[in-house]
C-alpha positions in Angstrom: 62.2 50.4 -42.9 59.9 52.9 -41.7 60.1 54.5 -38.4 57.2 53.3 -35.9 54.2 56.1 -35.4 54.7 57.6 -32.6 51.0 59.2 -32.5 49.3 56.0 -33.7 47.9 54.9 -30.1 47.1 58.7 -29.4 44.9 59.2 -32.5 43.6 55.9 -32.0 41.9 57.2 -29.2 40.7 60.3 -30.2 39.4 58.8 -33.2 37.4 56.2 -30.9 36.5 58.9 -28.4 38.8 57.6 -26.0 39.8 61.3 -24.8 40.8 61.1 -21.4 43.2 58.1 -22.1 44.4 60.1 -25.3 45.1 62.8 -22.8 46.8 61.0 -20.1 49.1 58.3 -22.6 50.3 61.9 -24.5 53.6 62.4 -22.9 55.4 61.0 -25.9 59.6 61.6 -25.5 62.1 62.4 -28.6 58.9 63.9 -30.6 60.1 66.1 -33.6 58.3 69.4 -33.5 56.1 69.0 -36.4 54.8 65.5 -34.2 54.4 67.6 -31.2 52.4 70.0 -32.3 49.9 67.5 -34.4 49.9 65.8 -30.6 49.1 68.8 -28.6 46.5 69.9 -31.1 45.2 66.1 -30.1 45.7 66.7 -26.5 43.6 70.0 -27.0 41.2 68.8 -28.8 40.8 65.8 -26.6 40.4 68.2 -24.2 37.0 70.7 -26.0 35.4 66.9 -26.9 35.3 66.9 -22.4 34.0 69.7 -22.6 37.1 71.9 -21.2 37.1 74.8 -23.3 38.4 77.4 -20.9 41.3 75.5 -20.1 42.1 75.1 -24.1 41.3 79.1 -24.3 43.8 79.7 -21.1 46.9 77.4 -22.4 47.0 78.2 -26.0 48.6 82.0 -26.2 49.0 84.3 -29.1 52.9 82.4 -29.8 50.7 79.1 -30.4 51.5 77.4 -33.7 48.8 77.4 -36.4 47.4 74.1 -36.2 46.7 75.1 -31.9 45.9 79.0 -32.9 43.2 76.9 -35.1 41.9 75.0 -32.4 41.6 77.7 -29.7 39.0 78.5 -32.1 37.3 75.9 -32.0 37.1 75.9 -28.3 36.1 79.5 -28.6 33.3 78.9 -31.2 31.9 76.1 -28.4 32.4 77.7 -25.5 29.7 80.3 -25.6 27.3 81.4 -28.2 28.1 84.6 -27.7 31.9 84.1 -29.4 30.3 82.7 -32.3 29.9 85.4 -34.5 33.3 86.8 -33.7 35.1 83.4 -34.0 33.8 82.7 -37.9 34.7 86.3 -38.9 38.5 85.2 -37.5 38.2 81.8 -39.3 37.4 83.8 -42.4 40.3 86.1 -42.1 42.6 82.9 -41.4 41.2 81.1 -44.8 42.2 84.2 -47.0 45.6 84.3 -45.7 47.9 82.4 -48.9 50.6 81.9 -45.6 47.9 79.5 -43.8 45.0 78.5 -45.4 45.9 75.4 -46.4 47.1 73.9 -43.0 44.9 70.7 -43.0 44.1 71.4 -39.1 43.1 74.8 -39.7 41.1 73.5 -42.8 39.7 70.7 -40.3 38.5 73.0 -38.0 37.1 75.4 -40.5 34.7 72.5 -41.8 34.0 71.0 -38.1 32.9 74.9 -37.0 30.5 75.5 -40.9 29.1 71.9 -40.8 28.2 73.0 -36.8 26.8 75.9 -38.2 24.7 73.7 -41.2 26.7 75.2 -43.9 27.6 72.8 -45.4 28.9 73.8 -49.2 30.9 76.1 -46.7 32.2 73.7 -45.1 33.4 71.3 -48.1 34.8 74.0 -49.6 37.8 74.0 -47.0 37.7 70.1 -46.8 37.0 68.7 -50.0 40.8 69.9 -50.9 43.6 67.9 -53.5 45.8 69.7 -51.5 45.4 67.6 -48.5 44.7 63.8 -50.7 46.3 61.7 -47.9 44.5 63.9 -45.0 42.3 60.6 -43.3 40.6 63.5 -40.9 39.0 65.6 -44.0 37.8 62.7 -45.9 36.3 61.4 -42.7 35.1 65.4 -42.3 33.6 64.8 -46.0 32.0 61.8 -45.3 30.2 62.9 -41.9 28.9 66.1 -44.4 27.8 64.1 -47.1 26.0 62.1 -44.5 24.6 65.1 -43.2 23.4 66.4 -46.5 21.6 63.1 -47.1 23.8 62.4 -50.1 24.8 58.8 -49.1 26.4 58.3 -52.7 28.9 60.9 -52.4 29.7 59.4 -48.7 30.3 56.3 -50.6 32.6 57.7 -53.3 34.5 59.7 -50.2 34.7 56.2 -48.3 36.3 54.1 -51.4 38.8 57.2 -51.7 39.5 56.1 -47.7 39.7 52.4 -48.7 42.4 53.4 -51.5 44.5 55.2 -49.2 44.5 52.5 -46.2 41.3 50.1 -45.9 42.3 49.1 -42.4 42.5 53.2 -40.8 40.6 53.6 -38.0 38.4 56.6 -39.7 38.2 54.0 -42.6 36.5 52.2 -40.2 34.3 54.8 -38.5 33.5 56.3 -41.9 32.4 52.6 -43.3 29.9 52.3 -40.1 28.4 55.5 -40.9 28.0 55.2 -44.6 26.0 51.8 -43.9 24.0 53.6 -41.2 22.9 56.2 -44.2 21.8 53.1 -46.8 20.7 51.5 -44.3 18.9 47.8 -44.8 21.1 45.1 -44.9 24.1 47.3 -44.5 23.2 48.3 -40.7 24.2 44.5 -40.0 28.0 45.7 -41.6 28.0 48.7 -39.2 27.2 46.7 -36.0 30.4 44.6 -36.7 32.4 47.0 -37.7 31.1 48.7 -33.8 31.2 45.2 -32.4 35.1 45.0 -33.2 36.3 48.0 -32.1 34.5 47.0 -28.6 36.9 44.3 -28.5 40.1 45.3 -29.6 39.5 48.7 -27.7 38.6 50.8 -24.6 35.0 50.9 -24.4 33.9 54.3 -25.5 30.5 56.5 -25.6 31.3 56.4 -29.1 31.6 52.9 -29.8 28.5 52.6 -26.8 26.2 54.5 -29.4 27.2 52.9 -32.5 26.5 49.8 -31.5 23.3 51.3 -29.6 22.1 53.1 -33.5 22.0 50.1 -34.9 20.3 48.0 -32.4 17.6 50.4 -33.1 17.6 50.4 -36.6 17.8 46.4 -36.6 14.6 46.5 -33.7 16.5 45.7 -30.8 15.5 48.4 -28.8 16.2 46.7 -25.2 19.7 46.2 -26.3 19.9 49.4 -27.6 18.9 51.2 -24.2 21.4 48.3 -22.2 24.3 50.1 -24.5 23.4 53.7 -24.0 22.8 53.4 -20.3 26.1 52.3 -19.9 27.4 55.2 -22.4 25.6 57.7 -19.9 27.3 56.3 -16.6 30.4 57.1 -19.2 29.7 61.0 -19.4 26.0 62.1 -18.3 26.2 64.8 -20.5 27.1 63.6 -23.6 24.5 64.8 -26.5 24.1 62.1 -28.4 23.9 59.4 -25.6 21.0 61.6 -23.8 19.1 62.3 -28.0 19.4 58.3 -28.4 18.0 57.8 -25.2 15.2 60.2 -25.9 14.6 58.3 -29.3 14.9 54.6 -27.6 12.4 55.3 -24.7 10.2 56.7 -26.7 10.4 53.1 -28.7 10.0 51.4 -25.9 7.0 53.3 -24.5 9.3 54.8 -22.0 9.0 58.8 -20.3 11.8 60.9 -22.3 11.1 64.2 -20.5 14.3 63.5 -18.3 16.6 62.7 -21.1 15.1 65.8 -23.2 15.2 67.7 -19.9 19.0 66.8 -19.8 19.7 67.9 -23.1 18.0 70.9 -23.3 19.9 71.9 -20.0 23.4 70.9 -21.4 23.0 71.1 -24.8 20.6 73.5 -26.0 21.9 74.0 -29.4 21.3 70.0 -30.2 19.0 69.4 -33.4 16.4 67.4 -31.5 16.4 70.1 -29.2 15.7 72.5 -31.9 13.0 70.2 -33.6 11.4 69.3 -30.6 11.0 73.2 -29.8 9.5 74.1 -33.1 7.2 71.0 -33.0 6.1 72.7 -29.7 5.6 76.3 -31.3 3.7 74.7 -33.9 1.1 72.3 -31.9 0.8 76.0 -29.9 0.0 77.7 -32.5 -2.7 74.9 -33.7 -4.3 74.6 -30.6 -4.4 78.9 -30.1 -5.7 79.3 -33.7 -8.6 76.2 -32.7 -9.7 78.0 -29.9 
């Protein structure tokens, strides 16, 4: 008989964006060391989804195993944009070396810091690895990609890969909301439920909050949808993709935005509504300067 998974409940809530219970339910006794460093790379990574960066930057020291070393730079990369440049040229050195390049965190991080950076064939090419077949994380990295690419089919050939492995996974889960979101149609239905049931075996999460809040919109619900993501913002006020949904909703509605955008811009400068909404600007500038 197997031995019980120690880490289940702890990914469980990382995976469902429960981070500050996945933080403070860590202190797991009798892990063997390979387990405790996958859970303090959790803990840590719990940790830059708050927000905390400088704290993962201050704890995780040069003696740090690879799978923390990897996401010190992670927090690094997020912190400022500044460390950016500096950070992928360190990733890059990392990747080349035969002794680590195929730890699946590393490899994690690697695709989480090039699909951040919209690169994506970059990306896949450190997460779209046989090396790794069983990793749930990088297909769930691959699927988010794919989605991000706007290649929904290859998102659905990642997902039934998922399904082989272990249909009832968590990021199984998560991945087979997401993949319906991208068909769309009848499918957003299937994504609600899927949303719908983690909100009742689970914490409720900004995560869970939004999904369920995406597809309200999609389905027309847009009161319902702004019910869910006002409840996600008394959850964290600064979370990016409460405040972009909100800005999206309101508008819907036929409500002012400026205060969510406001928010965004502030906290989150780098977000791609942010960026579109900026260029859109520069452009209706531009038209009305070239008019006059």
């Amino acid at each position: 008989m197997a031995a019980p998974d120690q880490l289940f409940n702890l990914r469980n809530n990382f995976y469902l964006g429960a981070y500050q219970a996945a933080i403070n339910n860590s202190d797991l006794p009798n892990l063997s060391p390979e387990d405790a460093v996958e859970r303090d790379s959790l803990v840590y990574r719990s940790y830059i989804a708050l927000g905390s960066y400088q704290l993962v930057i201050n704890e995780i020291d040069s003696s740090a195993a690879t799978p923390l070393q990897a996401v010190k730079l992670l927090a690094l990369y997020l912190s400022s944009p500044d460390n950016r440049e500096s950070t992928i040229t360190s990733l890059k050195e990392w990747l080349n070396d035969s002794a680590i390049r195929s730890n699946p965190i590393l490899r994690l991080i690697a695709g989480t810091i090039f699909m951040h950076e919209e690169d994506h064939n970059e990306a896949l090419k450190h997460t779209n690895t046989v090396v790794h077949a069983a990793n749930m994380e990088l297909h769930a990295l691959n699927v988010q990609i794919y989605i991000k690419m706007h290649r929904s089919d290859y998102a659905e050939k990642q997902l039934r890969l998922m399904q082989q492995i272990d249909e009832d996974h968590t990021l199984t889960q998560l991945a087979n909301a997401w993949v319906n979101l991208a068909v769309g149609g009848s499918k957003i239905q299937e994504a609600y439920l899927i949303f719908q049931d983690f909100s009742e075996k689970n914490i409720m999460t900004g995560l869970i909050l939004n999904g369920k809040a995406v597809c309200c919109m999609h389905m027309g619900n847009f009161d319902e949808a702004e019910t869910l993501l006002l409840e996600a913002l008394n959850k964290d006020a600064k979370d990016p993709e409460t405040l972009a949904n909100l800005v999206v909703c309101s508008l819907h509605l036929g409500k002012s935005s400026s205060r969510y955008l406001s928010q965004l811009k502030l906290s989150h400068p780098d977000h791609i509504l942010v960026k579109r909404t900026s260029s859109a600007e520069e452009s209706f500038e531009r038209a009305i300067q070239a008019a006059a």
